[in-house]
DOGU-745796 format. One line per 5 residues: number of its first residue (from 0); for each residue x negated, y negated, z negated of C-alpha. Coordinates in nm, 4 decimals. Layout:
! DOGU-745796
NUM) X:Y:Z  ...
***
This chain:
! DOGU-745796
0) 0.0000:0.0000:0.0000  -0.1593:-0.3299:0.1059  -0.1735:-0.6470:-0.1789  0.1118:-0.8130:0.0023  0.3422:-0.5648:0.0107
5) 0.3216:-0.5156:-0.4375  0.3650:-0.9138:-0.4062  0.6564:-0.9068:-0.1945  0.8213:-0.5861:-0.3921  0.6981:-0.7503:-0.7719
10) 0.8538:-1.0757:-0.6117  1.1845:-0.9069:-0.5193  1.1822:-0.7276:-0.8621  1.2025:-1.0948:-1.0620  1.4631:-1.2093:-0.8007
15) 1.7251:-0.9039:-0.9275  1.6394:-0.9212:-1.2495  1.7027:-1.3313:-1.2789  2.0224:-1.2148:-1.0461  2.1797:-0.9266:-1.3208
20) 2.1447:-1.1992:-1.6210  2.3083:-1.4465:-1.4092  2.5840:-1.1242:-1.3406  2.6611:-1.1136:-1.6941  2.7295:-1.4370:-1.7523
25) 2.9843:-1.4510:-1.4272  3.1343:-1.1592:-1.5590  3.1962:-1.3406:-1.8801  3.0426:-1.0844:-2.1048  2.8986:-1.3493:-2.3236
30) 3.1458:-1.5798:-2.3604  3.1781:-1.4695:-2.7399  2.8213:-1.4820:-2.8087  2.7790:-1.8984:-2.7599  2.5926:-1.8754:-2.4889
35) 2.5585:-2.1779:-2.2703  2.7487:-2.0367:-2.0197  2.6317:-2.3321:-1.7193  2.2705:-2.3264:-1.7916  2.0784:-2.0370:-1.6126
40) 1.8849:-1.7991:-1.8102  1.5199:-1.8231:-1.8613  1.3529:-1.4767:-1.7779  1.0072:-1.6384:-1.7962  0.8051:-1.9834:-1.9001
45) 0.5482:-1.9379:-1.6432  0.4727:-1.6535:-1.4097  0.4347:-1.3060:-1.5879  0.2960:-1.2126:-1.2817  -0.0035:-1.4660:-1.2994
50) -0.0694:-1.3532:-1.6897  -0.2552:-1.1444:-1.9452  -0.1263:-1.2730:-2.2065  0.2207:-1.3598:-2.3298  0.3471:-1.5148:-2.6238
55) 0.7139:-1.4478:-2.7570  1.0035:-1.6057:-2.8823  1.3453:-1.5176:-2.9858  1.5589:-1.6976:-2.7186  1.5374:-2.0746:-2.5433
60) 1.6147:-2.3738:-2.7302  1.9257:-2.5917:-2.6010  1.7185:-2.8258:-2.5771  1.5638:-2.6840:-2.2858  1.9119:-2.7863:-2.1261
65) 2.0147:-3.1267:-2.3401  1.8835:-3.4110:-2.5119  1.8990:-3.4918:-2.9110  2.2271:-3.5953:-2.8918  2.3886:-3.2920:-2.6570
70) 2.3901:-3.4676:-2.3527  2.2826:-3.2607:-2.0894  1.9065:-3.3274:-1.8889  1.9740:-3.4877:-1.5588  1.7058:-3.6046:-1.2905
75) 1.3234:-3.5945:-1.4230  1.4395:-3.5062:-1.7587  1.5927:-3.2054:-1.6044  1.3703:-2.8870:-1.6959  1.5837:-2.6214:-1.5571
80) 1.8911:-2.5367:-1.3516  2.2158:-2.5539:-1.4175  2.5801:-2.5128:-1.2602  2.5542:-2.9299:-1.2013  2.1851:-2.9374:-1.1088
85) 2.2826:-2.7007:-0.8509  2.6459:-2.8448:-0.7665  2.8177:-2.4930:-0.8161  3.1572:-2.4557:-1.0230  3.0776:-2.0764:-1.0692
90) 2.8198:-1.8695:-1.0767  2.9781:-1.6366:-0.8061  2.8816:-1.9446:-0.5498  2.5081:-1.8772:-0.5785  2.2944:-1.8151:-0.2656
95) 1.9650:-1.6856:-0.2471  1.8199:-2.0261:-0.1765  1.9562:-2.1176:-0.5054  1.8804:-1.7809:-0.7062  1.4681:-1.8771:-0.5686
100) 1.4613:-2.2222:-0.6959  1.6090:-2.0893:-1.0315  1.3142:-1.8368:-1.0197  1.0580:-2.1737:-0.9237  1.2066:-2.3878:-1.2419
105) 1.0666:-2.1118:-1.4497  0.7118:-1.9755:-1.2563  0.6423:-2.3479:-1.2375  0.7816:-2.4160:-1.5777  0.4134:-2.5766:-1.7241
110) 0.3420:-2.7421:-1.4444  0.6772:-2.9613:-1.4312  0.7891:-3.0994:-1.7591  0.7996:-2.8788:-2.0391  0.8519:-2.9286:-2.4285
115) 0.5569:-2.9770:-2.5286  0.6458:-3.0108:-2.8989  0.7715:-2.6883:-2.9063  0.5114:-2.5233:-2.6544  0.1802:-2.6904:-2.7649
120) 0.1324:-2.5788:-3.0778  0.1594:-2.2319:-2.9474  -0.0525:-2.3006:-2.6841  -0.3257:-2.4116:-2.9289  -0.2757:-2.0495:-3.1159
125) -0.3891:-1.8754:-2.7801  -0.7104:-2.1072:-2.6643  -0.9570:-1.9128:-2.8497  -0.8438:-1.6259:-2.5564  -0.9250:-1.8929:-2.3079
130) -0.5838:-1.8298:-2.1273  -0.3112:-2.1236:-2.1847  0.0267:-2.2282:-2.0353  -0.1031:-2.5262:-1.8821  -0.3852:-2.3475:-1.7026
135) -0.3334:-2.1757:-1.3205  -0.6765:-2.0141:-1.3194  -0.5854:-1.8481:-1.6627  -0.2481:-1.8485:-1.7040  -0.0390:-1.7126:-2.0138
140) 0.3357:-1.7132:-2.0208  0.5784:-1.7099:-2.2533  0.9093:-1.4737:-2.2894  1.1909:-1.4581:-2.5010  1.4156:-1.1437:-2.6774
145) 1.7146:-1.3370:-2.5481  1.7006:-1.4840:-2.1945  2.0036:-1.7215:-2.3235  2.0280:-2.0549:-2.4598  2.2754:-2.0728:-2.7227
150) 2.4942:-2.3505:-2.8346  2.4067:-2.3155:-3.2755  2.0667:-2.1739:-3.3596  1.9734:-1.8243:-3.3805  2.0244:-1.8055:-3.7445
155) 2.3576:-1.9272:-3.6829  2.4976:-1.6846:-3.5379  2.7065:-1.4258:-3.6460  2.5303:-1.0790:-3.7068  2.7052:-0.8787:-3.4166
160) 2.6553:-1.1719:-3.2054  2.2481:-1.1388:-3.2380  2.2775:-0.7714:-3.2108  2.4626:-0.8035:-2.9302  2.2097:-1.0281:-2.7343
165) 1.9541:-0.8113:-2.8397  2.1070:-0.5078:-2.7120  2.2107:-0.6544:-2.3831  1.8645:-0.8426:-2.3042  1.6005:-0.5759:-2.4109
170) 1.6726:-0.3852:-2.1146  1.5765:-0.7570:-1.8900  1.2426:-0.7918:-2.0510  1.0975:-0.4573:-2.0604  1.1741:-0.5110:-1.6697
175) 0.9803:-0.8241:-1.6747  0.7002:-0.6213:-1.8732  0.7084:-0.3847:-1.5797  0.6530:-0.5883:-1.2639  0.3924:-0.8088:-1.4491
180) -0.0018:-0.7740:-1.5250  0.0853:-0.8439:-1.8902  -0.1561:-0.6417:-2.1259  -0.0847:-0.8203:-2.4946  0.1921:-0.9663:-2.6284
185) 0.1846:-1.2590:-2.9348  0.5060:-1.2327:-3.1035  0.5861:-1.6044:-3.2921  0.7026:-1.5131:-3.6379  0.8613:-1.2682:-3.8710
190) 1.2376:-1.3252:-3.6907  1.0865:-1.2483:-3.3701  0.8257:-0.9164:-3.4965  1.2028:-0.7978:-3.6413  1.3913:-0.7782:-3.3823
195) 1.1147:-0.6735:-3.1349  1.0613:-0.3524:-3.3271  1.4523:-0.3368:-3.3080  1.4620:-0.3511:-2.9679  1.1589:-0.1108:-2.8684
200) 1.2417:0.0652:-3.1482  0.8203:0.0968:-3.3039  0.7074:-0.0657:-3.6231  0.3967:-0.2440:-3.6143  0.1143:-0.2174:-3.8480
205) 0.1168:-0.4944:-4.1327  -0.1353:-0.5897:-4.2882  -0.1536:-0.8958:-4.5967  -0.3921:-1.2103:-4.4290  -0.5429:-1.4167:-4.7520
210) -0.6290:-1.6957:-4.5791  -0.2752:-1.7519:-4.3925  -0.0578:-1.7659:-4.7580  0.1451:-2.0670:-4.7654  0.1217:-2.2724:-5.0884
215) 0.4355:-2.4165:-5.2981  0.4280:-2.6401:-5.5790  0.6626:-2.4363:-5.7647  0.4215:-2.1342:-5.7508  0.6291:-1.9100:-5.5182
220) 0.3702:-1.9137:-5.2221  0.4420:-1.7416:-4.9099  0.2245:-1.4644:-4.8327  0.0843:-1.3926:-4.4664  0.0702:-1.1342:-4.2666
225) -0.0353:-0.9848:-3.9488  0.0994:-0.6858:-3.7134  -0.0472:-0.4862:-3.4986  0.0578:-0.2227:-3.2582  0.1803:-0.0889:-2.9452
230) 0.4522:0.0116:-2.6995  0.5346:0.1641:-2.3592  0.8807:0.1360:-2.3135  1.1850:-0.1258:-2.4571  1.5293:0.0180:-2.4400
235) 1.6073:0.2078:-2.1470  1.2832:0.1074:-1.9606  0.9454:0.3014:-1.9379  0.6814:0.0116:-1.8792  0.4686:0.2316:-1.7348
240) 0.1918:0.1686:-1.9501  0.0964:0.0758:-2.2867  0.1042:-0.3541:-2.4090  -0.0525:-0.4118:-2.7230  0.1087:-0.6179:-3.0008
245) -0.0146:-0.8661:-3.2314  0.1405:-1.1269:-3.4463  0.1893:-1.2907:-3.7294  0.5154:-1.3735:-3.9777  0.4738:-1.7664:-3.9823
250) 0.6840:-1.9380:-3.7300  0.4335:-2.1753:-3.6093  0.6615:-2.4398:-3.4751  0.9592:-2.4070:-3.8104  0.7805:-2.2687:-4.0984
255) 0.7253:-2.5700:-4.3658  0.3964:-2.5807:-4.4637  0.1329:-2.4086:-4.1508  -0.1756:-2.6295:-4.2342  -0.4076:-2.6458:-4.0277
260) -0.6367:-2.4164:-4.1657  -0.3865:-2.1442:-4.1568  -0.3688:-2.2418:-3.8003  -0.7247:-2.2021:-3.7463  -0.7396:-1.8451:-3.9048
265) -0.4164:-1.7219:-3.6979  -0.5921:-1.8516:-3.3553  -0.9307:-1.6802:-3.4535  -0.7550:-1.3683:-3.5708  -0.5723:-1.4142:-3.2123
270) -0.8875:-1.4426:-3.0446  -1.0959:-1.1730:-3.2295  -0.7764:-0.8882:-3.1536  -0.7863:-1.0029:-2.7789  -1.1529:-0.9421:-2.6946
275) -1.1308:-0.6275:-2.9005  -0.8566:-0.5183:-2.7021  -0.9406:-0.6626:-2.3383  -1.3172:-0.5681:-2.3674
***
């Protein structure tokens, strides 16, 4: 099989994928889940197909679709596609043409105008590996659990509603794992290590990390940790391979308290783990 030929197929691959989320949404099987049903889903900040390295989330922020005060992003504030942005009144309209530009908003996601307050300090996590969002010689990407912005935060949500999600959307990413380079996977925070082992159904290694504790006035620090591990399938899908797994319990972005020397430690941890592993 010639190079072009895996590009073209791996490129096809994204396009159904991106195209079965959208499905579900047309179907109106999340309607009870408060999930913005006229923003698109986000398979992918970045191209997995350009990466190593991947960072991971539990699901996009709304505000990946409105401003502060709910109002939804229009012209250059606009970061990705929605049923306005692409002048549909149902996602049974979409053509290809469209379906590929949905696909662009998120390859090209770094390189347009992303949010940076919630991406850079991740970012700064992974630059001991060398890779970074922002970089198109060595790219890393970052995926969510849950393709799906939802209108009230994840915590928000009603139990059977985040099991729900989960169930429906592990199946999408272990496809994305599939078609993609990707060899390690950075999971951002206890939520997220949680519900990844839920969904690929492994528990990770964890191990107490001194130097990451969290101090409190009243006494009551919070203790770090680390996980390591592996996998080779999620859900239904066999990856094809195995992706290692490392991350930590502190969300970086959310948990009160990350100093910056806790910051350090993670990204040298981060670092050391990823030469181990890619060497």
């Amino acid at each position: 099989m010639r190079a072009t030929d895996h590009i073209v197929s791996t490129s096809d691959a994204q396009l159904n994928i991106l195209k079965r989320m959208i499905h579900l949404i047309h179907e109106q099987l999340l309607n009870k889940l408060d999930v913005i049903t006229w923003a698109a889903p986000i398979p992918y900040f970045g191209d997995p197909c350009k990466a190593t390295i991947a960072t991971v989330g539990l699901n996009p922020s709304d505000r990946e679709f409105v401003s502060s005060d709910g109002v939804e992003l229009a012209n250059t504030a606009r970061r990705f596609h929605t049923l306005a942005s692409l002048e549909l009144n149902s996602w049974n309209d979409l053509k290809l043409a469209q379906l590929e530009s949905i696909h662009d908003t998120c390859t090209e996601y770094f390189s347009r105008n992303p949010y940076d307050g919630w991406f850079k300090p991740l970012d700064l996590l992974i630059s001991g590996t060398n890779d970074s969002f922002y970089s198109s010689l060595f790219h890393a990407c970052h995926l969510d659990l849950i393709p799906y912005a939802t209108g009230i935060k994840w915590a928000s949500l009603k139990t059977w509603q985040r099991e729900s999600l989960l169930t429906i959307s592990a199946n999408f990413l272990g496809q994305v794992l599939k078609y993609s380079p990707i060899k390690i996977l950075i999971l951002n925070g206890k939520t997220v290590v949680e519900n990844f082992e839920r969904a690929s159904d492994v528990s990770f290694r964890k191990e107490p990390m001194k130097d990451w504790c969290l101090p409190r006035k009243n006494g009551n620090h919070i203790s770090g940790f680390s996980y390591e591990g592996k996998i080779a399938r999620i859900a239904d899908v066999d990856i094809g391979r195995d992706i290692h797994i490392l991350g930590y319990n502190h969300n970086i972005q959310s948990s009160y308290g990350v100093t910056s020397l806790v910051r350090t430690s993670i990204q040298e941890w981060i670092s050391h783990k990823t030469k181990e592993i890619l060497n």
